[in-house]
N, C-alpha and C positions, 0 to 999 in steps of 0.2 A: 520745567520746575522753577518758579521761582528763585533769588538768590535771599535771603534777610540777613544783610551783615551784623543788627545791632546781637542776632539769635548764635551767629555764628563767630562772634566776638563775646559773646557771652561763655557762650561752650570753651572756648580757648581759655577765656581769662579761670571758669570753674576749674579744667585741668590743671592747669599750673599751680594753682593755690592748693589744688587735692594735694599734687606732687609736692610742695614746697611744706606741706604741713607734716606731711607721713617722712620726707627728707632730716624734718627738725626734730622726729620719732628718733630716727637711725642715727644723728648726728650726735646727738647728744650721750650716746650709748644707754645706760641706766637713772636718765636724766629724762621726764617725760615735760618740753616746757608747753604748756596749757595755751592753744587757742587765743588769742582776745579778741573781744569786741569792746571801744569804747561805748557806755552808757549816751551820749550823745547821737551815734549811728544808730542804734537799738531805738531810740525812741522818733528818729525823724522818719516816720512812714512815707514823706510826701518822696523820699528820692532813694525808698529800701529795693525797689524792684532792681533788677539787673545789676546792682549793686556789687562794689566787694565784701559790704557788710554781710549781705543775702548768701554769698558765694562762700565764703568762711563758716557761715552758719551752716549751710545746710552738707558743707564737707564734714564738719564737724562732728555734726548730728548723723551721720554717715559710715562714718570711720570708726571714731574713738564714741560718740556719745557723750561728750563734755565739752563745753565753753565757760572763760569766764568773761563777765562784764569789768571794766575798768572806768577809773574815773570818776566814781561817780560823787555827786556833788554831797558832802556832809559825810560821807560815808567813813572816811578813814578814823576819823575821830570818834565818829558812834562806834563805830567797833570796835575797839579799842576800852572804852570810856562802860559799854555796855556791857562786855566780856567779863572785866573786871567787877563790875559790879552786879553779874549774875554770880562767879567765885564768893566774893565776898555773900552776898543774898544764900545760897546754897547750904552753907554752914548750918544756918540758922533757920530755914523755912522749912517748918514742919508738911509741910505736903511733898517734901522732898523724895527722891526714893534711891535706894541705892543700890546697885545691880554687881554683884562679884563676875567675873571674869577669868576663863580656865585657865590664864598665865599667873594670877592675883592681881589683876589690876582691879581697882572699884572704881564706880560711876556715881556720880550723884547728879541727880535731873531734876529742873524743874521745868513745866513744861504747860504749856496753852495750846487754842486753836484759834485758825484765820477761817471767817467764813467769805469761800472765794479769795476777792482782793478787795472789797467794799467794807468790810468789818472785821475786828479783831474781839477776841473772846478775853477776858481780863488773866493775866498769867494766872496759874494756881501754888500762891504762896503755901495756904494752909496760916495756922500762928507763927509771927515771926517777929524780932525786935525791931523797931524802926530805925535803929540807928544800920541795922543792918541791908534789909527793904527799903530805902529811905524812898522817900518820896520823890526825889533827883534821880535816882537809879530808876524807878519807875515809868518815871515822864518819859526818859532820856527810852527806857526799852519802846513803850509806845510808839515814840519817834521811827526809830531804829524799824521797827518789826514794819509800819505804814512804809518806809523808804521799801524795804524788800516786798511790801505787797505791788508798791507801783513799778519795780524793776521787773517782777513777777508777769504784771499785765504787758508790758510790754513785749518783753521773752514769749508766751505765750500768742500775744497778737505777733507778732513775725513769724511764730513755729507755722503758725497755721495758712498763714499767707504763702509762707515757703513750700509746705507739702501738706497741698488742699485737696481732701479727699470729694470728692466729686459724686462718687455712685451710689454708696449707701455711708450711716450714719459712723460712727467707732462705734457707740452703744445707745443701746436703748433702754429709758425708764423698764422698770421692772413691769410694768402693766399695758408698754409699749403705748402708752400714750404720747409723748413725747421723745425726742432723739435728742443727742449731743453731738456734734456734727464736726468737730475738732477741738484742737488743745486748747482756745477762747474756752469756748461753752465748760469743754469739760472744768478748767481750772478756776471760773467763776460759776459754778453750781455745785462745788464741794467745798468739806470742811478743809482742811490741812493740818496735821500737825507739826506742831514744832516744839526745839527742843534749845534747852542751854545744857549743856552738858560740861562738867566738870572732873576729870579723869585724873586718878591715882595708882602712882605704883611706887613706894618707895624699897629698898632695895630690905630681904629678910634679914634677920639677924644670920642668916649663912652666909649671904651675899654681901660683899665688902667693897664692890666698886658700886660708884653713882655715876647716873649719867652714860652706862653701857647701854650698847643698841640690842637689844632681844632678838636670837633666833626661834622664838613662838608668836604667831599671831595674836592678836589683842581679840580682835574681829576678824573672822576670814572671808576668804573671798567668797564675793556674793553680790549679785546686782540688787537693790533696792526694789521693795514695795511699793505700787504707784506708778503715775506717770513720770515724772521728775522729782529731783531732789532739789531745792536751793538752800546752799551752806556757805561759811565765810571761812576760810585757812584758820588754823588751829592757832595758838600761843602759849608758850608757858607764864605763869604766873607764879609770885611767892606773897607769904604775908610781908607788908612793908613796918617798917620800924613803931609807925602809928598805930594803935590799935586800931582793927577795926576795916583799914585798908590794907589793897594789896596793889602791888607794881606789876609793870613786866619787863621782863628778865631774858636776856638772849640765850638760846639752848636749846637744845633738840626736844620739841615739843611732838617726836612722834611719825614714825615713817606710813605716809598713805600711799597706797601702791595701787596702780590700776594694771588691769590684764589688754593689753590693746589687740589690733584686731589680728595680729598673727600670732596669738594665744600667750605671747612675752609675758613677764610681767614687768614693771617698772616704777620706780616712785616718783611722784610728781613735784614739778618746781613752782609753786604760788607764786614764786616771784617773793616783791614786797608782801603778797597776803591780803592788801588791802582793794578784793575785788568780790564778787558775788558770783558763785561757783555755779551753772546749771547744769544736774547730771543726768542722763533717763536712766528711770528705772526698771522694770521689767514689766510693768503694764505697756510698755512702746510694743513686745511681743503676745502680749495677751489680747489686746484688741484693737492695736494701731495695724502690725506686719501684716496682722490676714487680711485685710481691707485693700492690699494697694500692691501695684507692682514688685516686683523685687528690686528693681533700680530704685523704685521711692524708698525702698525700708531702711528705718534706722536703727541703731546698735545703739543697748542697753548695756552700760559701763560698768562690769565687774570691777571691784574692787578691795582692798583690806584694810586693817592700820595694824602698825605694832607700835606700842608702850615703849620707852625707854623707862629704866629704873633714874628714880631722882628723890631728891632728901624729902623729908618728911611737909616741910615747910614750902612743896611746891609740886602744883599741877598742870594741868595741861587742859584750857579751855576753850569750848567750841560752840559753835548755832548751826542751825538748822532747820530745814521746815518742808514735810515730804505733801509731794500734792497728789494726793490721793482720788480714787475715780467716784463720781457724786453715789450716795452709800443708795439710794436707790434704784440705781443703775443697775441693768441686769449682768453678773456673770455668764455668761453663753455655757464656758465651758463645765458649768457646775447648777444652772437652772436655779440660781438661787442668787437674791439681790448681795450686793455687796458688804451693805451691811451686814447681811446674815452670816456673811460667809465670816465675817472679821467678830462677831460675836461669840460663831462657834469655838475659832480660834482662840479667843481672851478666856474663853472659860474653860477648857481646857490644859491651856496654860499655868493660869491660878489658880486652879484647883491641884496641879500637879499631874496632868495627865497626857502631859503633853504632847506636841506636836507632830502631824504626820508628816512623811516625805514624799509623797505620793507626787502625780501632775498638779501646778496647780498651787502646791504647799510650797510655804514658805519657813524654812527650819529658824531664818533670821528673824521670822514676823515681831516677836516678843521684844526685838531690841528696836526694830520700825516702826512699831507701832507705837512707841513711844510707852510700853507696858512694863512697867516695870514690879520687881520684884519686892515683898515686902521688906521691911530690915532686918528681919531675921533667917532669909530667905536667902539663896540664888541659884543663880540661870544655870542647870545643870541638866544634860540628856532632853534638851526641849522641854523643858520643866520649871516651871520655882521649886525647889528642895527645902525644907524645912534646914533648919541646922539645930544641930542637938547640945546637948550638957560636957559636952566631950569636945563637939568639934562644931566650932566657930573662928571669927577673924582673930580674935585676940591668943584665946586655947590654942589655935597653931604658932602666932607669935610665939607665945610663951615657949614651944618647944623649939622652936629658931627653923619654923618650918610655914609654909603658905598653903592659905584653904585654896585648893582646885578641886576640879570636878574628873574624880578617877576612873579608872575601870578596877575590876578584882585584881588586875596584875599589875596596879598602879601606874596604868598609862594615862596621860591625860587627853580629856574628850575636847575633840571640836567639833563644831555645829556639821561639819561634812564628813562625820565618819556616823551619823547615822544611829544604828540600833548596838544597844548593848546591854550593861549592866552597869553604870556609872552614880554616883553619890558623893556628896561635898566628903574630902578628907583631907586630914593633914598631913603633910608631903611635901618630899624635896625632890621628888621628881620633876622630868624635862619629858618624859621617853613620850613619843607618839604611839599612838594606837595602833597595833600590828595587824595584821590580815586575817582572819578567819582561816583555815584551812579548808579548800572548795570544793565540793562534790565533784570529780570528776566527769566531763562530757561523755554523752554516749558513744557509740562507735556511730558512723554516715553508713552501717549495715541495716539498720532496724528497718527500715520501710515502713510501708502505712499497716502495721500489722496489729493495730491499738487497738482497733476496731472488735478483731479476734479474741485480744487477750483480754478486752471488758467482759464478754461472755452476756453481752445483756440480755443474751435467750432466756436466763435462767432468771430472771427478772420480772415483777409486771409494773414497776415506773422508774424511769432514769430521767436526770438531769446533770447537761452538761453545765460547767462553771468555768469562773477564769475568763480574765482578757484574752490571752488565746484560746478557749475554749480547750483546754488540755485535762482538765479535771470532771472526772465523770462519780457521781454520786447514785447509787441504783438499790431499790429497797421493793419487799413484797410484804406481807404479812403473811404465815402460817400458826394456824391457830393465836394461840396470846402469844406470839414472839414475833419480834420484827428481824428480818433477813438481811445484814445489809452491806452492802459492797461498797467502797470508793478507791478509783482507779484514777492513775497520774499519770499522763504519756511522756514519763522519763523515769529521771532517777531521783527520788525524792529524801530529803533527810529524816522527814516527818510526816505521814497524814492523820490528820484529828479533827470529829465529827462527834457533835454532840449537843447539849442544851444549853442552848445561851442566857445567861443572867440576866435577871430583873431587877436587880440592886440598884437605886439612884445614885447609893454614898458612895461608889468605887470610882477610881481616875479612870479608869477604860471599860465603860457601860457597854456590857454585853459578852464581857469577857471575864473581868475579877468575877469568880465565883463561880464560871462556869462547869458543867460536869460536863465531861468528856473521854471519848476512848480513841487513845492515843497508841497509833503506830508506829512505832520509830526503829527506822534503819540505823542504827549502831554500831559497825562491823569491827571497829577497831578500837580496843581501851586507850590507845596511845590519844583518841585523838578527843578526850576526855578526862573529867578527875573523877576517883571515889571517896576522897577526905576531902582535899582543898582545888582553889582555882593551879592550876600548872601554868607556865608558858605555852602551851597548846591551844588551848581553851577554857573560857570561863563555864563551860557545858560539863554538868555531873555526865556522865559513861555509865548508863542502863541498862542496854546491851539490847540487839535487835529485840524487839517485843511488840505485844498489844496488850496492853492494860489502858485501866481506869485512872482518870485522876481527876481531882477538883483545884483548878486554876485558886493559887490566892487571892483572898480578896481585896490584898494591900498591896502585893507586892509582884511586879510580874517577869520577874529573871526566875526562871524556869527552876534556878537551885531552890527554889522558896516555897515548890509545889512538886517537886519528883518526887515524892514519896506515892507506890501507885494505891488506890482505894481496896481496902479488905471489907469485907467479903467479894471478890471478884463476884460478879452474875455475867461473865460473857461465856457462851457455849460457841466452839470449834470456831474459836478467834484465829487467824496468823494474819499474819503479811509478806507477801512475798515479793524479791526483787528480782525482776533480772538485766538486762546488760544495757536494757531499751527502756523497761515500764514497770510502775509499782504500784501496788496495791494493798488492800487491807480487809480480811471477810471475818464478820463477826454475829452472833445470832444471841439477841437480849428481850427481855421486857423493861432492863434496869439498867440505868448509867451513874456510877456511881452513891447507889443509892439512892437516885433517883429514877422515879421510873413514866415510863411512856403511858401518855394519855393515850386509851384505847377501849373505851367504854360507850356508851351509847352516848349523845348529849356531851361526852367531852373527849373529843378524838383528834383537836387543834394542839400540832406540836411544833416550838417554835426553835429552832437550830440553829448552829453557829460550827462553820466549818471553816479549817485552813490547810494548807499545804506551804514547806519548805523544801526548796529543791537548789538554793546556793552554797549553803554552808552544812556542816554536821552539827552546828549550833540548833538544841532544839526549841529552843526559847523565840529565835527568829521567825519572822515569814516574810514573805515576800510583796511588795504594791502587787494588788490583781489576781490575787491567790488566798480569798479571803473575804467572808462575809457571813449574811443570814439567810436563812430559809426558811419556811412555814410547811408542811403537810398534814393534811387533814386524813389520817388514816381510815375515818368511814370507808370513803371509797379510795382511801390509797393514792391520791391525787395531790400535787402542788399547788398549795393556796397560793404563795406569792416571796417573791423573792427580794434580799436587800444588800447586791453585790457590786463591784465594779465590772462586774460582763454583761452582756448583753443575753439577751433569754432567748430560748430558740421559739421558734415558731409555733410548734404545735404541744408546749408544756400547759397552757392559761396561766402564764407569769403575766405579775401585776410587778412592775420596774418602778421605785421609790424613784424617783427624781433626787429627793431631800437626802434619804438615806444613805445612796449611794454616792452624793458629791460629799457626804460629811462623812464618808468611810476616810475619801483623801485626809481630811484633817485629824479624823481622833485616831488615826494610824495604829491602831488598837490590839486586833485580835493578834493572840500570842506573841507579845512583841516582848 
């Protein structure tokens, strides 16, 4: 065998650097100092191979998933120069938007797009003073935003030189005409957004110190949308004595905290600040990681910020610009272009209907995507929230209390506690979100005895559901009444099957309004209220049953629709639990006063079924436990189905593509 020293001195020199970088992790204890690469190494390709540039980089991009560039020519001054003068511009530019936040911090953005690294899209002021927009702060951004598109091109031309995928594409156009073949292509054939971001929190009339560090997250942890992020270290700013300008001011402008790769967390040292941050985002595991060895795969950089409280007269200013994957690029994971996918999410969002959690979903996307809330609005439960005559920024000043985004027991929400019942209020609360109380696990006795306890002899069509196929759906007709069973191979909180809504105007299309017969396992009032929310749970206590009910069509925390539907029409309803499996049998022509098409010429009936089997929360369900169906009772047969499972074999399911990747997003039924 051969010997190749220049390969074999490469490899040495790569380990040592791995070692000495993940050494400068531990050394520093709660002190994470950032990578560098001077902007000079970065753009000399003729001597980037075998390099220590190359070697740093690609440890980097490895480990942690962050470097920064230093050095670079012009830079300290534009950002600086430019910062301040997006602050100042912010005040005043009506296309501004401003985003509350569940500690009370608020955000003010304004914000453009880079198409690629070849052209920039004009910021979006909206109306604005010119003394304030000035035509210098302009140019100077211009500048500023060109300097980071050519640092940009560079980063990208080395990514791709360093780990060059060889076999097949990262992605492909939507019509698979074309490929993107690495982070080059991908980051000059999309748009990017970018962001000036302007952040406040000054301390409530409760709060009497300035300048304390916050134990709540601003932003929590979360990797970024997209391929990479590039951003420039934060600053605090105040108004200067001049009108009209503003300075900067030394002080804690903000603790960023990454999770490194043995799950720590830590906050990082910018150093001076004056360098150009590249972070990957979680697109590195959406279409990079599957493509390529696991020695080549790189780590997408969780990360957080928290706010410090400071006077009125001073914020904390930031950029940034996330590069996103080209919009007609196909999603694999979801059969639908990127763009699609990021449209379904923004309407969603702004409509108030917020966002799923499913594979795939991004709870953060609304703050990434540079979407921001109106101003009468905010970010609450994956939502813009309206704010009402009672409760806004000022109405809680006024009580010497801050608008956060609460639950019924006045916890406050963050984007990683998920599903609940949450709404802007005024509050001096800190508490976090407590735990659900959880359905306990079966016993390891049950065996495969699911099979027996569906009984589908008694049957003439079933369909199985669910990502694990655990939920079983089975219906006959006798005479004008339909027969119809659904079985869960466990212990379930809730099963509910029924007619899914046609309504366009509701936030969760296919669910506000739906009628339904709802089973629900209730064993214990403790773990319930019958007047108000408890410390228990925000879940009214119904008591096991099967009744009717019609989902609201505004509002979907379950206390807004338990009331069950009178005249019941179900004959010899129950549901039964036992130690392993649950179930629910009921015999109707009518669901809540609605009733089943069963006539000649119109026998197409269109369904919406869920199951909860975590919590005793009935309002919950589960990713994968949840969708639509069609049967055509002529002959008793399943038209076609719109779920996150896969259809068996011999049902004639027609599987939505479309449908079932935008179940991940509208995270909808009985939520």
């Amino acid at each position: 065998m051969d010997f190749n020293f220049d390969k074999c001195a490469y490899l040495c020199l790569w380990i040592c650097i791995a070692v000495l970088l993940l050494s400068n992790c531990l050394a520093y204890g709660n002190e994470f100092i950032l990578p560098t690469i001077s902007y000079e190494s970065l753009v000399n390709s003729g001597n980037f191979e075998y390099s220590v540039t190359q070697t740093i980089l690609k440890s980097a991009m490895q480990t942690q998933g962050i470097v920064a560039i230093s050095d670079i020519p012009e830079f300290a001054k534009l950002r600086k120069d430019v910062l301040l003068g997006s602050y100042v511009c912010a005040k005043k530019a009506s296309a501004a938007r401003t985003t509350v936040f569940g500690d009370g911090t608020s955000r003010r953005t304004i914000a453009s797009i880079a198409k690629g690294t070849s052209s920039l899209d004009d910021i979006q002021f909206g109306d604005f003073e010119d003394d304030a927009c000035s035509e210098g702060f302009r140019n100077q951004a211009t500048t500023f935003r060109n300097l980071v598109s050519n640092v940009a091109q560079a980063f990208a031309e080395r990514m791709s030189e360093t780990f060059n995928i060889e076999h097949e594409p990262l992605l492909w156009e939507f019509d698979h005409k074309r490929s993107y073949n690495s982070f080059k292509d991908i980051v000059e054939n999309a748009d990017h957004l970018e962001h000036f971001h302007t952040y406040y929190r000054p301390p409530s009339v409760s709060e009497t110190t300035v300048g304390g560090a916050s134990d709540t997250s601003t932003i929590d942890l979360h990797a970024d949308q997209g391929l990479f992020i590039a951003f420039v270290p934060s600053f605090l700013v105040e108004d200067s004595d001049m009108d009209g300008f503003a300075k900067v001011i030394p002080g804690d402008s903000g603790k960023f905290y990454l999770e490194l790769l043995d799950k720590t967390q830590t906050a990082v040292d910018f150093g001076s600040g004056d360098v150009l941050v590249f972070m990957l985002g979680d697109g590195v595991d959406q279409y990079f990681n599957t493509k390529v060895p696991q020695d080549q795969q790189l780590r997408s950089a969780p990360h957080g910020m928290t706010m410090p409280k400071h006077s009125e007269t001073q914020a904390r200013v930031w950029y940034g610009r996330m590069f996103l994957p080209p919009a007609n690029a196909l999603s694999e994971a979801h059969g639908v272009s990127f763009a699609q996918l990021r449209q379904k999410m923004i309407e969603e969002v702004q409509s108030g209907g917020g966002v799923g959690t499913g594979l795939g979903c991004s709870r953060m996307l609304l703050e990434q995507e540079g979407l921001q809330c109106a101003d009468n609005q905010m970010y609450c439960w994956m939502r813009c929230m309206d704010y009402t005559e009672d409760v806004h920024e000022q109405a809680c000043a006024d009580q010497g209390k801050d608008l956060k985004c609460v639950s019924q027991r006045d916890e406050i929400w963050k984007p990683a506690d998920s599903h609940g019942d949450y709404n802007p209020m005024c509050t001096d609360s800190n508490a976090n979100v407590t735990v659900e109380p959880s359905i306990p696990p079966r016993p390891n006795t049950c065996g495969p005895g699911f099979e027996a306890f569906v009984g589908s002899g008694n049957y003439t069509n079933s369909q199985t559901f669910g990502f694990a196929q655990d939920t079983v759906i089975l219906w006959k007709v006798v005479g004008d009444k339909i027969h119809i069973k659904m079985a869960y191979n466990g212990i379930a909180g809730y099963l509910a099957v029924g007619f899914r809504s046609w309504d366009n105007n509701v936030s969760h299309k296919g669910m506000n309004g739906a009628h339904i017969v709802h089973g629900v396992y209730d064993p214990d009032p403790l773990m319930g209220w019958t007047t108000e929310p408890t410390w228990r749970s925000p879940a009214p206590f119904v008591g096991t049953s099967v009744q009717e009910r019609i989902i609201d069509h505004d509002e979907s925390a379950f206390r807004h629709w338990m009331a069950a539907f009178t005249p019941a029409s179900l004959e010899d309803s129950s549901i039964e639990v036992t130690d392993c499996y649950t179930s629910m049998t009921f015999i109707t022509d009518t669901i809540a006063g609605q009733k089943f098409n069963m006539t000649d010429g119109n026998t197409t009936n269109h369904m919406i079924y869920a199951v909860h089997k975590d919590t005793w929360v009935k309002g919950y369900h589960g990713y994968g436990n949840r969708g639509f169906f069609t049967i055509d009772l002529t002959n008793s047969t399943l038209v076609e189905v719109s779920t996150p499972a896969p259809a068996s074999a011999n049902s004639g399911v027609q599987v939505f593509s479309m449908s079932a990747a935008l179940l991940c997003f509208v995270g909808m039924i009985f939520m």
